[in-house]
DRENKOL-616299 format. One record per residue (C-alpha): residue in three letters; x, y, z. Coordinates in steps of 0.5 Angstrom, whole numbers, plus 500, padded with zeros to 3 digits. Layout:
BEGIN
alaXYZ;...
//
This chain:
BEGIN
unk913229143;unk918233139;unk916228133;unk909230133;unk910237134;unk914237127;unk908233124;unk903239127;unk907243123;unk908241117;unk906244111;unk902237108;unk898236115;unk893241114;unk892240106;unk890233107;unk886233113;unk881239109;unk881236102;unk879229107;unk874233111;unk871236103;unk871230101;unk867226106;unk862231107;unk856228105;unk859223101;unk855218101;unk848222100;unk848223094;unk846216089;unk852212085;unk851213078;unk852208072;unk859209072;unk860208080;unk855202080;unk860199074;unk866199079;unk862196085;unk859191079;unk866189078;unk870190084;unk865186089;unk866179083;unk871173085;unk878175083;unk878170077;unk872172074;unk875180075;unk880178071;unk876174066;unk871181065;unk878186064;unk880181058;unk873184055;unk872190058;unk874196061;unk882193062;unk883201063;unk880201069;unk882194072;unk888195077;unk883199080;unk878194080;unk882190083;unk885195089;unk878197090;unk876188090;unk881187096;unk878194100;unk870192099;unk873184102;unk876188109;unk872194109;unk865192105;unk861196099;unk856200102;unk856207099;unk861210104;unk866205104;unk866204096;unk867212096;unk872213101;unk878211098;unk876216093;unk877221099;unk882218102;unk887218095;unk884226094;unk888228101;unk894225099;unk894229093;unk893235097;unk899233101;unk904231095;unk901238092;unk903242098;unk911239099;unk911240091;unk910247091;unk914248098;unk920245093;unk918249087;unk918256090;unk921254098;unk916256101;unk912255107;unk907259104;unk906257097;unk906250100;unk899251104;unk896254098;unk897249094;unk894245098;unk888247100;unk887250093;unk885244091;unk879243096;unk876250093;unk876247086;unk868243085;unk871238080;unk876236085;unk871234091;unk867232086;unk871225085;unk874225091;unk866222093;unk866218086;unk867210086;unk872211079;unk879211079;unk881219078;unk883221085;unk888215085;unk890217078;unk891225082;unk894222088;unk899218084;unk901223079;unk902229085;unk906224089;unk910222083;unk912229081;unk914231090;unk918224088;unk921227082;unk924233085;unk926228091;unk929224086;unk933231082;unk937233089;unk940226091;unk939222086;unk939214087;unk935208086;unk931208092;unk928215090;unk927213083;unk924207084;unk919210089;unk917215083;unk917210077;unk912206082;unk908212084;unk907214076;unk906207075;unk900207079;unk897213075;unk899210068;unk896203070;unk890207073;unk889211067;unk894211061;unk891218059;unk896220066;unk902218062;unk901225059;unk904228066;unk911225064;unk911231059;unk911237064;unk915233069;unk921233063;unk920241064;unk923239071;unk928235069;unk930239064;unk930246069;unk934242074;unk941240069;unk940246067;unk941249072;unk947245075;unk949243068;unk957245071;unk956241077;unk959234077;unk955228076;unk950233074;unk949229067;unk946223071;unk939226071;unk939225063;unk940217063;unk937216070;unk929219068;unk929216062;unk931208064;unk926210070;unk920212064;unk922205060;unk920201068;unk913206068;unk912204061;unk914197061;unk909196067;unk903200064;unk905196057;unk899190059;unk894195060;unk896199053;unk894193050;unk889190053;unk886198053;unk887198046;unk883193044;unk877195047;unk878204046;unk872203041;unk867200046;unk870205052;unk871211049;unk866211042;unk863217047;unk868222047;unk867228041;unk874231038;unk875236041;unk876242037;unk879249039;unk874252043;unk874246047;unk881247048;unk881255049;unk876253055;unk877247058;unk880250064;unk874254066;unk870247066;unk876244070;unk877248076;unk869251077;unk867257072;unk870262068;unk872266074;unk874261078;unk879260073;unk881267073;unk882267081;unk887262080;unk890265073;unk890271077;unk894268082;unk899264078;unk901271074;unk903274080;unk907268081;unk910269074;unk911276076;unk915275082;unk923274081;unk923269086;unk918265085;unk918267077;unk921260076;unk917255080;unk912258077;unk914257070;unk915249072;unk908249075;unk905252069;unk909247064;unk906241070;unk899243069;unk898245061;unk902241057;unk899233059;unk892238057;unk896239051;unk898233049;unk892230050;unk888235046;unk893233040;unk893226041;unk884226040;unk885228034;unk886223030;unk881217031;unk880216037;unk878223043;unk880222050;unk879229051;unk874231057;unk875234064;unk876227069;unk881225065;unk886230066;unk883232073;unk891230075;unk893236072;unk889240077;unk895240083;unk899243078;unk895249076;unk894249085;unk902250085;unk902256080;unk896259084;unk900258091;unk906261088;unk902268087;unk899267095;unk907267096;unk908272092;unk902277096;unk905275103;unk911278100;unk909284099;unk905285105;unk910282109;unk913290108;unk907293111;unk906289116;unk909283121;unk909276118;unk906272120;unk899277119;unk901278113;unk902271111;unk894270113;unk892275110;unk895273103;unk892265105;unk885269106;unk886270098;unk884261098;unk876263101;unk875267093;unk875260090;unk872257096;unk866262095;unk866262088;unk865254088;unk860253093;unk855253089;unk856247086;unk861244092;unk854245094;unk850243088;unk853236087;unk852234094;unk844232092;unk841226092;unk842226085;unk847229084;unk852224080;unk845220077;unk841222072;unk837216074;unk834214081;unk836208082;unk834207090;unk828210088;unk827204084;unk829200088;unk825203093;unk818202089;unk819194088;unk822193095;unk816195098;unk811191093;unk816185093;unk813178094;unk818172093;unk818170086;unk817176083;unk820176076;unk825183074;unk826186067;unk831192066;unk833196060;unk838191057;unk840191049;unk842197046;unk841201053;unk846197057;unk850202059;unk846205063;unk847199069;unk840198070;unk840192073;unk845191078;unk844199079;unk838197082;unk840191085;unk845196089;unk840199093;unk834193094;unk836190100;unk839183101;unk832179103;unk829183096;unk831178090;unk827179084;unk829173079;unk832177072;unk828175066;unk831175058;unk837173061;unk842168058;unk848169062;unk849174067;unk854179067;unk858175071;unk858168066;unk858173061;unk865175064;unk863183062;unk859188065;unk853187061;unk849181062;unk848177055;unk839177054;unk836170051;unk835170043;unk828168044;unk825173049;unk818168048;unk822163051;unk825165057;unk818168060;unk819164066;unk813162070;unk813168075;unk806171077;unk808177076;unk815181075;unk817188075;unk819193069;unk824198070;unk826202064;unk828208062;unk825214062;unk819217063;unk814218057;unk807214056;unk809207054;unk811203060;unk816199055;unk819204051;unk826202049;unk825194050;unk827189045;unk820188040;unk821181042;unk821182050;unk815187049;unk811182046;unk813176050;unk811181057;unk805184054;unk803176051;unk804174058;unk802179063;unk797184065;unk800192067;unk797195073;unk802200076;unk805204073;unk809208078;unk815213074;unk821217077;unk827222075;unk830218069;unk826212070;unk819208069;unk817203074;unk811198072;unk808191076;unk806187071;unk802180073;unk800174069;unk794173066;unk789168068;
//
């Protein structure tokens, strides 16, 4: 009983449990967009033919892929199930972030703020409920970071090799994380400082750089495999300029007040003498990987946008849950402490509210996608007939997962035959399919086929190849026309 009265009381229990409560809510009502339908895509392949698709593409994602490969085998990919270890990794961060603060600012207070600070922030809930590898990459940095300040007070092998794995696994995850080895030098750094007369104390300054070189030496493969495709993956991302840069931190953590709420709290941290210190190092967590990055995307390349460095946001949340320690301070010399303590983590509802329009937003059907998907899915399942044929945007409009983001939502007894198809993405070994050269040739002999395309203008064709076009209006009649938000969905039947 002892053991769980001391887990009842401990200050990761409640943080985890709320951000896992936020995460799951709704978390399957709103449709896998493009990006989640490429996870699902890669994950629900064969393991050699995962690893044969990560030496053409998306290498920057793969020890995702291939943790995600292993979840679906046990636990299958349905929504839920493919989102759920989105939100159980983003609770993990909310604990690691409440035993970090509690070490940066020994408190209790200041601990729970942080983390239930995260839960506040739409961005952050946002991915816990998205197939993509942004809330482990968050969990693995928080806990990297709790691991580190283990590391820093009894340093030995064991504890930097729990926290050379835990950053690891972000770095592997996503490399843009490696920028949180800046802000976790600050710590290093403040902590010999301040026992720099002690003996031994000089050990840190070998010890986290040879821990770095195995966090480097183990993301290695998926730098150079990553390298090789940056043009394909993120040709998307603009170079950001100054304004991006001055107002990034409105667009992480929600709106231009809701990062005030957590600037305000942060101030009062800085402003306290107790906790002016802890403050400081959380600041340093939470801006100089967004820094970094910044510097980093102006050269030819950009990796600056709002997921990418959503790790940085249990940083920010420290800084924010020192300013809620700082206020039960001082009301804790107007009142008893335990009230005072309630009233300051009452502070936490301003996010809270401030947020819920967009924690609520981003919950709706089609919040993630700006294509419906099962929509489509929906319209060919209730007119299907077996063999029927299927054409889907490919070519140029590959990226927007089309195919496999319908095939998703049709049930198992719906299989429409693709079209213009050479190689599927599995052959392929790529999350694209390669089409036939010659549409003319692969028209196939279904009596009729489905067209799904995207957009919603006059032309039920637009966007197809010329080739794949004439090949459908040469063979086929068009007799429905039906069009949804972001796609048209047509039936054609063969001439007689």
């Amino acid at each position: 009983m002892s053991h769980v009265r001391a887990l009842l009381r401990s200050v990761w229990l409640g943080p985890a449990l709320v951000m896992l409560l936020v995460g799951l809510l709704r978390t399957a009502h709103p449709e896998l967009w493009r990006d989640e339908i490429s996870s699902w895509s890669a994950a629900t392949r064969d393991l050699g033919a995962l690893v044969g698709m990560l030496e053409n593409v998306d290498a920057s994602n793969g020890v995702y892929y291939v943790l995600l490969h292993f979840w679906t085998t046990l636990f299958g990919d349905s929504v839920l199930s493919l989102r759920m270890p989105s939100a159980l990794a983003m609770a993990g961060a909310a604990a690691f972030t409440a035993l970090t603060a509690r070490r940066l600012f020994d408190s209790r207070t200041a601990g729970l703020a942080a983390g239930l600070l995260p839960a506040t922030v739409p961005l952050v809930s946002r991915f816990a409920q998205e197939v993509r590898t942004y809330a482990l990459v968050t969990c693995a940095v928080a806990a990297a970071c709790c691991l580190l300040l283990r590391a820093l007070e009894r340093p030995g092998a064991g504890r930097w090799s729990l926290y050379a794995l835990a950053m690891a696994l972000a770095g592997c995850c996503h490399l843009i994380s490696l920028s949180s080895l800046a802000g976790q030098l600050v710590l290093v750094l403040a902590h010999w400082w301040g026992r720099r007369r002690e003996p031994g104390a000089a050990r840190v300054l070998w010890q986290f750089p040879l821990a770095v070189l195995a966090v480097l030496l183990a993301a290695a493969p998926v730098a150079v495999y990553g390298g090789r495709q940056v043009g394909r993956q993120l040709g998307w991302v603009p170079r950001p300029s100054v304004h991006d840069l001055q107002y990034f931190w409105h667009d992480l953590l929600g709106s231009p007040r809701e990062m005030q709420v957590f600037a305000a709290l942060a101030l009062l941290a800085l402003l306290h003498p107790r906790f002016t210190r802890g403050a400081v190092q959380a600041l340093l967590l939470g801006t100089l990987p967004v820094l970094l990055v910044w510097l980093a995307s102006q050269g030819s390349g950009s990796y600056f946008t709002n997921r990418y460095l959503l790790f940085t946001v249990p940083a920010l949340a420290m800084a924010a849950g020192g300013g809620v320690a700082a206020v039960a301070g001082l009301l804790g010399h107007l009142t008893a402490r335990p009230l005072a303590v309630t009233a300051a983590l009452s502070l936490i509802a301003v996010p809270l509210v401030l947020g819920a329009p967009r924690q609520q937003q981003q919950r709706a059907l089609l919040a993630h996608a700006d294509r419906d998907f099962a929509g489509a899915a929906a319209v060919i399942a209730a007119g299907y007939q077996p063999g029927d044929g299927l054409v889907t945007a490919a070519g140029d409009q590959a990226w927007a997962m089309v195919e496999p983001g319908v095939t998703f939502y049709l049930p198992a007894s719906v299989r429409p035959v693709p079209m213009f198809v050479e190689r599927d993405a599995t052959r392929a070994q790529d999350l694209y399919a390669v089409p036939c050269p010659v549409a003319q040739r692969c028209v196939g002999d279904a009596p009729r086929t489905w067209l799904v395309t995207i957009g919603t203008g006059d032309d039920p064709y637009e966007g197809l190849p010329d080739g794949q076009t004439e090949a459908l209006r040469y063979a086929f009649v068009l007799t429905d026309t039906r069009r949804l938000p972001g796609m048209t969905v047509s039936l054609l039947v063969r001439k007689a």
